[in-house]
ROKOL-993713 format. One record per atom (N, C-alpha, C, O): residue number from 0; residue in one letter; x, y, z. Coordinates in Angstrom, 1 decimal. Example, Ala and Ser with C-alpha at 12.3 -4.5 7.8 and 13.67 -1.06 7.14 Angstrom:
ROKOL-993713
(0,'A',(13.2,-5.7,7.8))
(0,'A',(12.3,-4.5,7.8))
(0,'A',(13.2,-3.3,7.8))
(0,'A',(14.2,-3.3,8.5))
(1,'S',(12.8,-2.2,7.1))
(1,'S',(13.7,-1.1,7.1))
(1,'S',(12.9,0.0,7.9))
(1,'S',(13.4,1.1,8.0))
This chain:
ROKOL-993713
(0,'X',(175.2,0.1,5.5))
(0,'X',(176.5,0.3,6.0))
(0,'X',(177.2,-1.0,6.2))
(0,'X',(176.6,-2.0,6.6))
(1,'X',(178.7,-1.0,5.8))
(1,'X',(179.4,-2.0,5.8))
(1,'X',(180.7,-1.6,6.2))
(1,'X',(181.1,-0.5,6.0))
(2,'X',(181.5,-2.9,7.2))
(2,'X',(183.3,-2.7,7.6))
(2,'X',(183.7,-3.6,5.9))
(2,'X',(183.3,-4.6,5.3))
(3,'X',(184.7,-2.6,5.6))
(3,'X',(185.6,-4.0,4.8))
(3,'X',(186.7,-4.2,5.7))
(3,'X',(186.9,-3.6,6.7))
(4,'X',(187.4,-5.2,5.1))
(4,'X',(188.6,-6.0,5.6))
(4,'X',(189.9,-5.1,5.0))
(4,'X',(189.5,-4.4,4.0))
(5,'X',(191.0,-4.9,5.4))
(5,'X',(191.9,-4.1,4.5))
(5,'X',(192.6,-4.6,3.2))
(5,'X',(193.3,-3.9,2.6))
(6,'X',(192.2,-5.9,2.9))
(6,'X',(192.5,-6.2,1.6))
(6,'X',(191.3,-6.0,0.5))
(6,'X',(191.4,-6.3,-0.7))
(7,'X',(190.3,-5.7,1.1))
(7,'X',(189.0,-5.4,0.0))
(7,'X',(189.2,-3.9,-0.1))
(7,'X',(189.1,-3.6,-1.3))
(8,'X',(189.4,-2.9,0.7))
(8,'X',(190.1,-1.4,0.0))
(8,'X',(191.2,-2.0,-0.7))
(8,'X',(190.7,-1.8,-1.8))
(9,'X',(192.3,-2.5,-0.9))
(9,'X',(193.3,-2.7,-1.7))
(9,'X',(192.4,-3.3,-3.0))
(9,'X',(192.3,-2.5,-3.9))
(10,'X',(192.0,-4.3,-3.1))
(10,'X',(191.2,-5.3,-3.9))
(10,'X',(190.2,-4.5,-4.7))
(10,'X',(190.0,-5.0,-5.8))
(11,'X',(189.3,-3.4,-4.4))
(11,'X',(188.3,-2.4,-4.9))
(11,'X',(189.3,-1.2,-5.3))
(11,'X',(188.6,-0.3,-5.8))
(12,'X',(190.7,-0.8,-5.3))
(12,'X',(191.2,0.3,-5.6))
(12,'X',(192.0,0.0,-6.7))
(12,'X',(192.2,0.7,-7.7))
(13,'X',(192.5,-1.3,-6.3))
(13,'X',(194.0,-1.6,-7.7))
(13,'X',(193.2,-3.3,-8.3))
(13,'X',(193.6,-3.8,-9.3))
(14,'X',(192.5,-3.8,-7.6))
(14,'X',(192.3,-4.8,-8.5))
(14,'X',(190.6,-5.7,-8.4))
(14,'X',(190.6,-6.9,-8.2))
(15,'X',(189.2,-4.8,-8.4))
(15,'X',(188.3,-5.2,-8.2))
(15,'X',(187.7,-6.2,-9.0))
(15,'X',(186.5,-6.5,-9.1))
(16,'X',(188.9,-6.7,-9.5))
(16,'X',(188.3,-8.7,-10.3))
(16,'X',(188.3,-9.8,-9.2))
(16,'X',(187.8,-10.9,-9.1))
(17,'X',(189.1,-9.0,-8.2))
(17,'X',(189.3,-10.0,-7.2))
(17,'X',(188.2,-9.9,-6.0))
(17,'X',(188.2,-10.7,-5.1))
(18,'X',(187.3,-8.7,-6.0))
(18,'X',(186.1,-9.2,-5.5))
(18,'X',(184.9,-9.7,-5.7))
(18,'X',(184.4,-9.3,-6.8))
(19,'X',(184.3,-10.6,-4.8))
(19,'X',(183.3,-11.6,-5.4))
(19,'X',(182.1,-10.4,-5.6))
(19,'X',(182.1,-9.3,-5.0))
(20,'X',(181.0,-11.0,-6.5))
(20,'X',(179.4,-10.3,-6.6))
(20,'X',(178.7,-9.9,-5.7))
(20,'X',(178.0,-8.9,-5.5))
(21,'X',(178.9,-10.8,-5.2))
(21,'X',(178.1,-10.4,-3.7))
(21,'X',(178.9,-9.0,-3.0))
(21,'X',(178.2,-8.0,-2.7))
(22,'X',(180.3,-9.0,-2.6))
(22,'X',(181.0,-7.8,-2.4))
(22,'X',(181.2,-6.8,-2.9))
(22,'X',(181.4,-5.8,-2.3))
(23,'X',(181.1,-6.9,-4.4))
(23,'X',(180.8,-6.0,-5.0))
(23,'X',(179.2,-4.6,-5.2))
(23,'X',(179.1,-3.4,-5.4))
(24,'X',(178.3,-5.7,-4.8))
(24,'X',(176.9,-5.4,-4.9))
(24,'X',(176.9,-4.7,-3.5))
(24,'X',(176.5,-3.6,-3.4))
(25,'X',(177.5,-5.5,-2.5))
(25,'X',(177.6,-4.0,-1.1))
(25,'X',(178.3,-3.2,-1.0))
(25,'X',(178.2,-2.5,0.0))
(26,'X',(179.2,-3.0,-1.7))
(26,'X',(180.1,-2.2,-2.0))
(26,'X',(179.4,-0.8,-2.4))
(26,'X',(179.3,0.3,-1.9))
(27,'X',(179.1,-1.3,-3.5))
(27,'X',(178.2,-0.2,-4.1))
(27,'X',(176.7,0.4,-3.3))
(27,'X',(176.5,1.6,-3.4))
(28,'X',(175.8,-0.4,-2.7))
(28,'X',(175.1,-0.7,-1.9))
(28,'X',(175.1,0.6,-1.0))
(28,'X',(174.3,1.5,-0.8))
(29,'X',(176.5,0.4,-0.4))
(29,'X',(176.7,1.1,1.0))
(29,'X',(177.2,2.2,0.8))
(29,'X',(177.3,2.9,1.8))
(30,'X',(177.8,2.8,-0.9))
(30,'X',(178.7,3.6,-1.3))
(30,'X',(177.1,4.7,-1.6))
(30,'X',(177.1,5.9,-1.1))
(31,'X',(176.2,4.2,-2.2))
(31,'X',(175.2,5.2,-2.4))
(31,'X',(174.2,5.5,-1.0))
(31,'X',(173.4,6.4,-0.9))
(32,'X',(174.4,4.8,-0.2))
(32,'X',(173.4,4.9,1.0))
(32,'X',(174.2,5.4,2.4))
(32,'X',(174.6,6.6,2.5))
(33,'X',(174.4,4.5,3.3))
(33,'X',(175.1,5.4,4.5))
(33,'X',(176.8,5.4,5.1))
(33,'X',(177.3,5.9,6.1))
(34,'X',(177.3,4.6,4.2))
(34,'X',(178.5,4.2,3.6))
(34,'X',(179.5,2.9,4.4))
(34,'X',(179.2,2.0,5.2))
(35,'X',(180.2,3.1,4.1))
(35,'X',(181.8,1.9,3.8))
(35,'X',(182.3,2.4,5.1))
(35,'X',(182.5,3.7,5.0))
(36,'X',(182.8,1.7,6.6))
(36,'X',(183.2,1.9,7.1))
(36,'X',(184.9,0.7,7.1))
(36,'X',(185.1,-0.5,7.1))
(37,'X',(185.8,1.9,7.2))
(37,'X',(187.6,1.6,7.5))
(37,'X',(187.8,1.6,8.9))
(37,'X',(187.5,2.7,9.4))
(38,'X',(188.5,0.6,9.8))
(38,'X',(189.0,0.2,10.6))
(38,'X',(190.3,1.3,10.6))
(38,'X',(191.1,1.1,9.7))
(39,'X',(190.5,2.2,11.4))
(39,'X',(192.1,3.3,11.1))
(39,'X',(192.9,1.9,11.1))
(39,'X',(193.8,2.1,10.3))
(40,'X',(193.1,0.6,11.6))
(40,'X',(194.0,0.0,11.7))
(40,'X',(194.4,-0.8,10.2))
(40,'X',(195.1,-1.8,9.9))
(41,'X',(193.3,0.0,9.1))
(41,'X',(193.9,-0.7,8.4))
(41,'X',(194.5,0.2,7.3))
(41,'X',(194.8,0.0,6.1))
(42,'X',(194.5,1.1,7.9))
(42,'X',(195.6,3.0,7.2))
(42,'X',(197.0,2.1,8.0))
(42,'X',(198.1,2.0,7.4))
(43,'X',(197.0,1.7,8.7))
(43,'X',(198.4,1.3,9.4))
(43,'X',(198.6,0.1,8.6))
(43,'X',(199.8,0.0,8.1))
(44,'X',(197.7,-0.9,8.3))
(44,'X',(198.4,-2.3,7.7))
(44,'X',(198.4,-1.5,5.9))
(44,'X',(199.4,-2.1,5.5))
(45,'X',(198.1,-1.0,5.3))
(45,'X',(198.2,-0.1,4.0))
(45,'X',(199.5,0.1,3.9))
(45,'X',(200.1,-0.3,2.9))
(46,'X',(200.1,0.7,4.7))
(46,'X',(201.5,1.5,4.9))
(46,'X',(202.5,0.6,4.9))
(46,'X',(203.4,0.7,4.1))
(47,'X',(202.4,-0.6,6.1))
(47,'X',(202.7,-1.2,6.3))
(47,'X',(203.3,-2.1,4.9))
(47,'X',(204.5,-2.3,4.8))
(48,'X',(202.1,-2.5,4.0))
(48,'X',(202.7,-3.1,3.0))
(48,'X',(202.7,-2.7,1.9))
(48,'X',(202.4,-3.3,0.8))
(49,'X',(203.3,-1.2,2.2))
(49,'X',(204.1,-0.9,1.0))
(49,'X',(205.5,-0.5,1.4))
(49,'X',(206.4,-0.4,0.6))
(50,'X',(205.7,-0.2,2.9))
(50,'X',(207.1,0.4,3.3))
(50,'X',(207.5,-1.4,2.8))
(50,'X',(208.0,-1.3,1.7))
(51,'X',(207.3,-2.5,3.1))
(51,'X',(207.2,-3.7,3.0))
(51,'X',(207.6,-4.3,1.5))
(51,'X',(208.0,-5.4,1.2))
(52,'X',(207.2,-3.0,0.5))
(52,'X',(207.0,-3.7,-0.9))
(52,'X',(206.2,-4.9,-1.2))
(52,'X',(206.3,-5.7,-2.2))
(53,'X',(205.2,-4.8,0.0))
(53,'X',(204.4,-6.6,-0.4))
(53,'X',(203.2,-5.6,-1.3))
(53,'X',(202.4,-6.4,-1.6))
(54,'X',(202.8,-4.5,-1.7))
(54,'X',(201.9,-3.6,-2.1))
(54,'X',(202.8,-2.1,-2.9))
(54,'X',(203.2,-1.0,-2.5))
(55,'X',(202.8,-2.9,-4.6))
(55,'X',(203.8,-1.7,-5.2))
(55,'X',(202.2,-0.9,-5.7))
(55,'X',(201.2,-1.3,-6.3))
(56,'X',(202.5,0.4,-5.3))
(56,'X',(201.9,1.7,-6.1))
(56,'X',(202.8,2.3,-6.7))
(56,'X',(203.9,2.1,-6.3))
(57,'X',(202.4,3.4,-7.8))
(57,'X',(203.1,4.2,-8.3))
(57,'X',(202.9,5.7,-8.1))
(57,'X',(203.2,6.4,-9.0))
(58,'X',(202.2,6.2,-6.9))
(58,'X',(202.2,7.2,-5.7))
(58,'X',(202.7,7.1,-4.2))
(58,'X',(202.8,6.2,-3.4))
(59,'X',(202.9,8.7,-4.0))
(59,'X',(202.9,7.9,-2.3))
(59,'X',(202.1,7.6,-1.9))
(59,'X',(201.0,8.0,-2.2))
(60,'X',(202.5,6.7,-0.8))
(60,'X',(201.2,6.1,0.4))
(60,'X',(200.2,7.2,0.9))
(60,'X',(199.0,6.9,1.0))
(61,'X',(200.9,8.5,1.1))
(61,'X',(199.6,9.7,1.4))
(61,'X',(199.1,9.9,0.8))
(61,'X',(197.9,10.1,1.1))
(62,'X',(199.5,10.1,-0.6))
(62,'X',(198.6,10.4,-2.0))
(62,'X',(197.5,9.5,-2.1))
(62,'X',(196.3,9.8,-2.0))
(63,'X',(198.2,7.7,-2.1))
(63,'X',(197.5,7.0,-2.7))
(63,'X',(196.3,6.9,-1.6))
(63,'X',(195.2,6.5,-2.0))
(64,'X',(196.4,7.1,-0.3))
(64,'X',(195.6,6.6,0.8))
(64,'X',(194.5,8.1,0.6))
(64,'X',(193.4,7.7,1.0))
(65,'X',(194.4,9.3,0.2))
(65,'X',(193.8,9.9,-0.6))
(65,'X',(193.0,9.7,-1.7))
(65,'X',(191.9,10.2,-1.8))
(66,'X',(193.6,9.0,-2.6))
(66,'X',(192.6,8.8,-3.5))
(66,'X',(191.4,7.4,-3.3))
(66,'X',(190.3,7.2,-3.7))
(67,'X',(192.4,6.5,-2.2))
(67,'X',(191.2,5.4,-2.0))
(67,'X',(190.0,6.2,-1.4))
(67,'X',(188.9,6.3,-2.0))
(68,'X',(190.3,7.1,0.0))
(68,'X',(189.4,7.7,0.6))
(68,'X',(188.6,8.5,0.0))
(68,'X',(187.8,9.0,0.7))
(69,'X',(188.6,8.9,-1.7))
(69,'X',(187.8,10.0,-2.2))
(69,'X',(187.1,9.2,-2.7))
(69,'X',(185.9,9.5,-2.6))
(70,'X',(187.5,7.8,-3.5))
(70,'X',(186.8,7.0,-3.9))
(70,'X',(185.5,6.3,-4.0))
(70,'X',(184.8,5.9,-4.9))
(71,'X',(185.4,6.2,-2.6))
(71,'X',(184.3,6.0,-1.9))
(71,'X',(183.8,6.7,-1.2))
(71,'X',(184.4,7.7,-0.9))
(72,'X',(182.1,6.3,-0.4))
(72,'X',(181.8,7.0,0.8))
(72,'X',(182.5,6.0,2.2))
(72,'X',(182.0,5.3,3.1))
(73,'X',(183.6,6.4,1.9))
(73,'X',(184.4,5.6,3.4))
(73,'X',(184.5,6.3,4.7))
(73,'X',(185.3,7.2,5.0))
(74,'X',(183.9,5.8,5.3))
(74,'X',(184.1,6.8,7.0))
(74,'X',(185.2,5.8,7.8))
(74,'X',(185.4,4.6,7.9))
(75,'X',(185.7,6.7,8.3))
(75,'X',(187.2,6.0,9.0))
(75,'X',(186.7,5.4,10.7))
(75,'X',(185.9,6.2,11.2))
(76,'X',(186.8,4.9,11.1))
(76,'X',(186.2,4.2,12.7))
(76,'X',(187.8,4.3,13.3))
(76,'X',(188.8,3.6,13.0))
(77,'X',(187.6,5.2,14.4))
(77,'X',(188.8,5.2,15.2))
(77,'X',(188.5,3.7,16.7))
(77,'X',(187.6,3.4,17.5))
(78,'X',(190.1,3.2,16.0))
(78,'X',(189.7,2.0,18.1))
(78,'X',(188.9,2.8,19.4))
(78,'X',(189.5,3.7,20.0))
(79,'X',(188.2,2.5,19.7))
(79,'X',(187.2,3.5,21.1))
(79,'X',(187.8,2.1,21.6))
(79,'X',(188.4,1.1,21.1))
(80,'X',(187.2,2.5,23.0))
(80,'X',(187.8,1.6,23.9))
(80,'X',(186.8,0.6,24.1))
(80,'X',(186.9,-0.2,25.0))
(81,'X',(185.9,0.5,23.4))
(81,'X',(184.8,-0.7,23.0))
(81,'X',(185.0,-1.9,22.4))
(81,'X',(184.7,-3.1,22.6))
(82,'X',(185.6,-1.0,21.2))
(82,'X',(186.0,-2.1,20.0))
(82,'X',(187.6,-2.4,20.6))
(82,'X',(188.1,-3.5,20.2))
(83,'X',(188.4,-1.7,21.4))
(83,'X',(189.5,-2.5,21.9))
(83,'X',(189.0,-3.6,23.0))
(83,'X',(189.3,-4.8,22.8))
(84,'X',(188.3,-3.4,23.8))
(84,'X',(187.7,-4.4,24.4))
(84,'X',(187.3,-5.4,24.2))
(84,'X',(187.5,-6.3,25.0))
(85,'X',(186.2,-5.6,22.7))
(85,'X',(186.2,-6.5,22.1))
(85,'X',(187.3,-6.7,21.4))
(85,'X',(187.8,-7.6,22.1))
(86,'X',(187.9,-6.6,20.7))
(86,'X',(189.1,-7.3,20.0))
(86,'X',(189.5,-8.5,21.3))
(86,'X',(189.2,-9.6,21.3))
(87,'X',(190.4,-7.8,22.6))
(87,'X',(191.2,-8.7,22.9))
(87,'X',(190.2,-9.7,23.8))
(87,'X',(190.9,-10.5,24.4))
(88,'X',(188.7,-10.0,23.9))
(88,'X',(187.9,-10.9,24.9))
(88,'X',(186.9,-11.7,23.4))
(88,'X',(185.7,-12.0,23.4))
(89,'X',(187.8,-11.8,22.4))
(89,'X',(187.2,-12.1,21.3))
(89,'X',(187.8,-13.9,21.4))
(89,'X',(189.0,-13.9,21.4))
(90,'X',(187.3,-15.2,21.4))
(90,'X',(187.8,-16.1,21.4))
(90,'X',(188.8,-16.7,20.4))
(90,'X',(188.7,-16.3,19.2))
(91,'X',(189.6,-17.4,20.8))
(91,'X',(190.5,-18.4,19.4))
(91,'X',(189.9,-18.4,18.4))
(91,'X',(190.5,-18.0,17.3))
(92,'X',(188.9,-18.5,18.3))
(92,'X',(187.7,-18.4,16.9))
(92,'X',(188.5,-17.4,15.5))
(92,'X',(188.4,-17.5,14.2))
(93,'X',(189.1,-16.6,16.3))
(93,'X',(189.0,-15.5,15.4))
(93,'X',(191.1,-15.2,15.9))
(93,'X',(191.5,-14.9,17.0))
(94,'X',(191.9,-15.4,14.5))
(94,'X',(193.0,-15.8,14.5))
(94,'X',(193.9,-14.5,15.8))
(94,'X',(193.2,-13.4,16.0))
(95,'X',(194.8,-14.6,16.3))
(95,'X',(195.7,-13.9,16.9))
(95,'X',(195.9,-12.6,16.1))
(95,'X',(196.1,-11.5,16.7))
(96,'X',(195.9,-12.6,14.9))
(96,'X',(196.6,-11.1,14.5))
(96,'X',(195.6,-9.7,14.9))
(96,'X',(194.4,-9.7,14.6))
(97,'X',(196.1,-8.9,15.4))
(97,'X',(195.8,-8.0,16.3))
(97,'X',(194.8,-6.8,15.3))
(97,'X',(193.8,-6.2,15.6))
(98,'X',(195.6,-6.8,13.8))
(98,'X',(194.7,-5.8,13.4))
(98,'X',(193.2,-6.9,12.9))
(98,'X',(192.1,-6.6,13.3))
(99,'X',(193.4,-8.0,11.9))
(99,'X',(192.2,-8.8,12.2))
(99,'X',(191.0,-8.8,13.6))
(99,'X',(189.8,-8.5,13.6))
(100,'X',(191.5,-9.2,14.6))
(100,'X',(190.6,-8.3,16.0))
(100,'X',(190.3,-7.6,15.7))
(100,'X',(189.1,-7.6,15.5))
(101,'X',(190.9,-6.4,15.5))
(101,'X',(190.2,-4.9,15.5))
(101,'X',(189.6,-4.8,14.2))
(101,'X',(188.7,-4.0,14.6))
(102,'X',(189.4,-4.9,13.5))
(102,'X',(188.6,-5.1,12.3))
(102,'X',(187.4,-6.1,12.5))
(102,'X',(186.3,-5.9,12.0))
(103,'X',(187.6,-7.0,12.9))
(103,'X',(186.1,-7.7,13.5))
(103,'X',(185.7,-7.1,14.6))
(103,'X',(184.5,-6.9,14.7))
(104,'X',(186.3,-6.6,15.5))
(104,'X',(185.6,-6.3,16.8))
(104,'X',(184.8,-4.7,16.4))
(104,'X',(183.9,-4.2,17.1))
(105,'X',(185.4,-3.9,15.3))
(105,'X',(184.2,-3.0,14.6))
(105,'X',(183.2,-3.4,14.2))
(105,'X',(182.1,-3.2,14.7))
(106,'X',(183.4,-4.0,13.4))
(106,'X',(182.4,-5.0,13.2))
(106,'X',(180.8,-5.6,13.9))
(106,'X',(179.7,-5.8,13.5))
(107,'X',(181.2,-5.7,14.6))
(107,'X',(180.4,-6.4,16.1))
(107,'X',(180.3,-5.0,16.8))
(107,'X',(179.2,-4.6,16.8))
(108,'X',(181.0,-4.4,17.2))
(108,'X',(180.6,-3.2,18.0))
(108,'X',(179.4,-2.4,17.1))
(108,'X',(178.3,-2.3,17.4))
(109,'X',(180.0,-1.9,16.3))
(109,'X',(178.8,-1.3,14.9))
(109,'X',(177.4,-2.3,14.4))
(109,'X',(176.3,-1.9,14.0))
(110,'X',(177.8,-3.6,14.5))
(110,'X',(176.2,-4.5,14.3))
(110,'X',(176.1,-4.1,12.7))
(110,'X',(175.1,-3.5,12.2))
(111,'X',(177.4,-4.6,12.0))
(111,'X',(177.3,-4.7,10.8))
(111,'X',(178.2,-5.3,10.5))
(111,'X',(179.2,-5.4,11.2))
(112,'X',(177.8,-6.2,9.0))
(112,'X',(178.1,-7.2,7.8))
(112,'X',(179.8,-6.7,7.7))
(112,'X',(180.1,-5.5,7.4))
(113,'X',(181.0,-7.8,8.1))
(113,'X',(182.6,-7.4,7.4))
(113,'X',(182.4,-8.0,6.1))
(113,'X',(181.9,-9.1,5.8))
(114,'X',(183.0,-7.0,5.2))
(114,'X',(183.3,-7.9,4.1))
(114,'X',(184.6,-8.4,4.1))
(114,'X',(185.5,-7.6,4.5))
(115,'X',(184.8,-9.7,3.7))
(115,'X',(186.2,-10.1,3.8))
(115,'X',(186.2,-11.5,3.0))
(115,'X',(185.3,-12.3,2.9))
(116,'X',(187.6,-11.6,2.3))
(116,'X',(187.6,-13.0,1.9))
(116,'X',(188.6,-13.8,3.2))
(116,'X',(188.9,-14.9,2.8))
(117,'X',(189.0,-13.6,4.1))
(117,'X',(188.9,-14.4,5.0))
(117,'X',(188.7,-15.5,5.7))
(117,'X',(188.2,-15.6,6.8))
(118,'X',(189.2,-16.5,4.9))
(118,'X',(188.3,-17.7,5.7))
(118,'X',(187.9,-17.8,7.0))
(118,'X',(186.8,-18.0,7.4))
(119,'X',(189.5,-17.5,7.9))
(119,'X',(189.3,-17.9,9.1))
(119,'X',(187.8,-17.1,9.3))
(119,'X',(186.7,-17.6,9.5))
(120,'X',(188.1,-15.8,9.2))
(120,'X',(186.6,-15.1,9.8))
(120,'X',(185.5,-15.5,8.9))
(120,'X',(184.3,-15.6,9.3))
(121,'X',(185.8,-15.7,7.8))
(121,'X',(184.3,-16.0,7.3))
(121,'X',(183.8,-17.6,8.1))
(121,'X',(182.8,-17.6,8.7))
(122,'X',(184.3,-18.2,8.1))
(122,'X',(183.7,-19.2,9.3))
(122,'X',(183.5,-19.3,10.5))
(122,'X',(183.0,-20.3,11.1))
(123,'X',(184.0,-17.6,11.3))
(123,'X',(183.7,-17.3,12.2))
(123,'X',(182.3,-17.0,12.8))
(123,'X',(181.8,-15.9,12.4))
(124,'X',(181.4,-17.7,13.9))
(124,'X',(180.0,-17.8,14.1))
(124,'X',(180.1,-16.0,15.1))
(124,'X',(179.2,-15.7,15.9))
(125,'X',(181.0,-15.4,14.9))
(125,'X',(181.3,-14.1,16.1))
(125,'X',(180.8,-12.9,15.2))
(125,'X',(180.2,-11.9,15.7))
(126,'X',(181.1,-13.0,14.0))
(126,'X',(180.9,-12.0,13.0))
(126,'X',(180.2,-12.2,11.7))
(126,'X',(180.5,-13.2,11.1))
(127,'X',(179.2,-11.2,11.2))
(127,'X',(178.5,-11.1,10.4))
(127,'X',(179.1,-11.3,9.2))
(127,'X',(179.9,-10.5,9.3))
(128,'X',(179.3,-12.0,8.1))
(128,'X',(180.4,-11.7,7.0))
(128,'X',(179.6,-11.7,5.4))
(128,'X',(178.8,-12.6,5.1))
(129,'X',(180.0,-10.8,4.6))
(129,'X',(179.9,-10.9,3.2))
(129,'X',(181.0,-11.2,2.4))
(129,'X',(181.9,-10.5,2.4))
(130,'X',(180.9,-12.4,1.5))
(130,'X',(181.5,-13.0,0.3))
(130,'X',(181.1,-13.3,-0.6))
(130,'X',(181.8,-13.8,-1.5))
């Protein structure tokens, strides 16, 4: 079992050149065994940048957010009030943006590997990370 980051669902749906071997290999990994866990906060940042146009599809957002979900064995992780707790008692270490926290702090609550290209967090000593 693995969190990805919400640009590695974007990155594995519309353009998986842009993930590294190693991401790829747990990808698949976690897809045949007990699966890919999604942060819901990152169904919000998805939406987000396509109302945005920083993320053109040629479906809608509900369609397309369907077909990533069928895609995989992706289980969705709703914020519990654990992983909100960790996010906001998470140090500078790990940048201010609010859904980044909550995507690491599943992470760490769950005691599994994020994948992310990331720097800030991949150099983070707080979170498990594959690249």
């Amino acid at each position: 079992m693995i969190v990805v980051d919400t640009h590695i669902i974007i990155w594995d749906a519309l353009k998986p050149e842009m993930l590294s071997k190693n991401a790829k290999n747990a990808i698949k990994k976690a897809n045949k065994n007990d699966g890919i866990i999604i942060s819901d906060i990152s169904l919000w940042e998805i939406a987000m940048l396509i109302k945005k146009n920083r993320l053109e599809i040629n479906v809608p957002h509900l369609e397309f957010m369907e077909l990533v979900k069928s895609s995989n064995n992706y289980i969705i992780q709703s914020i519990n009030p654990e992983i909100a707790d960790i996010s906001v008692n998470l140090s500078s270490e790990i940048n201010a943006d609010p859904a980044d926290r909550i995507i690491c702090a599943t992470s760490i609550f769950k005691d599994i590997p994020l994948i992310t290209a990331d720097k800030n967090l991949l150099k983070s000593s707080l979170v498990k990370t594959i690249w």
